[in-house]
C-alpha positions in Angstrom: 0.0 0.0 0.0 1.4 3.5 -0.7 0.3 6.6 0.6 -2.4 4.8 2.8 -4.2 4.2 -0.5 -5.2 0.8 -2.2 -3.6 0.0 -5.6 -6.0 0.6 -8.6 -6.3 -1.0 -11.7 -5.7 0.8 -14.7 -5.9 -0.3 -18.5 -2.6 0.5 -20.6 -1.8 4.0 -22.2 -3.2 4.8 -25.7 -2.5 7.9 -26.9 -5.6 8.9 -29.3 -5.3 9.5 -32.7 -5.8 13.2 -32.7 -2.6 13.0 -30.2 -0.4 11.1 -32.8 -1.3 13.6 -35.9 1.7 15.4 -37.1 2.0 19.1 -36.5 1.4 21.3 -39.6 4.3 22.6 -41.8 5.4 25.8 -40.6 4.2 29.1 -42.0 6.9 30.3 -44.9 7.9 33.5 -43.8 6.3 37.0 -45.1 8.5 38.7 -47.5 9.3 41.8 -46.5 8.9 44.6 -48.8 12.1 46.4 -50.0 12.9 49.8 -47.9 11.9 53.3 -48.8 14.1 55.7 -50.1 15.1 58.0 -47.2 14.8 61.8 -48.4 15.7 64.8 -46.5 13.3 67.6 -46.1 14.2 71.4 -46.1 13.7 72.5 -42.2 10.2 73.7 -42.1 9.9 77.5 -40.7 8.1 77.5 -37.2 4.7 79.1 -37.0 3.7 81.4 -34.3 1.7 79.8 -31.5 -1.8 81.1 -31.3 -3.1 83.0 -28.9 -5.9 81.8 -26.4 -9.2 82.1 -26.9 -11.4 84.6 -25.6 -12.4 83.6 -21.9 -16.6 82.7 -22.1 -18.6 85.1 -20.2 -21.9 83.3 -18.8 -24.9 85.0 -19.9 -28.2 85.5 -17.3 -31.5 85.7 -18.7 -34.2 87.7 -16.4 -36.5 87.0 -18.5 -37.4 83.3 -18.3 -37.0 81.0 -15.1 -33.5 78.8 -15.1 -33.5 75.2 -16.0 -33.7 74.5 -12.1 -35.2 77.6 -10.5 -33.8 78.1 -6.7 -35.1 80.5 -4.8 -35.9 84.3 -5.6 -35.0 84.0 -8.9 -37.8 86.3 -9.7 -36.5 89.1 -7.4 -33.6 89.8 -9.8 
């Protein structure tokens, strides 16, 4: 006895046939395209940065009650 365990019967290995298939021929490899020319480029002249926008001044309406009135918004 090993372990504290009974022996168990077992049939034989059989590997199944999927197992035993021979692996697919690898991929060729990819052909690589031939290389770009390299060509040098006059230095391009650097444009002024632009100034910021305008800063966006919220407009109030008195006319019409807000989206979600709070209170005394009719006193204004």
């Amino acid at each position: 006895m090993q372990d504290g365990h009974m022996p168990v019967e077992r049939p034989p290995y059989e590997p199944r046939t999927e197992m035993i298939a021979e692996p697919p021929p690898p991929r060729p490899a990819p052909i690589a395209p031939p290389p770009e020319p390299v060509v040098a480029q006059a230095p391009q002249p650097v444009a002024a940065p632009e100034p910021p926008p305008p800063p966006v001044v919220p407009t109030i309406l008195a006319d019409a009650p807000p989206e979600k009135p709070k209170r005394g918004w009719w006193r204004r």
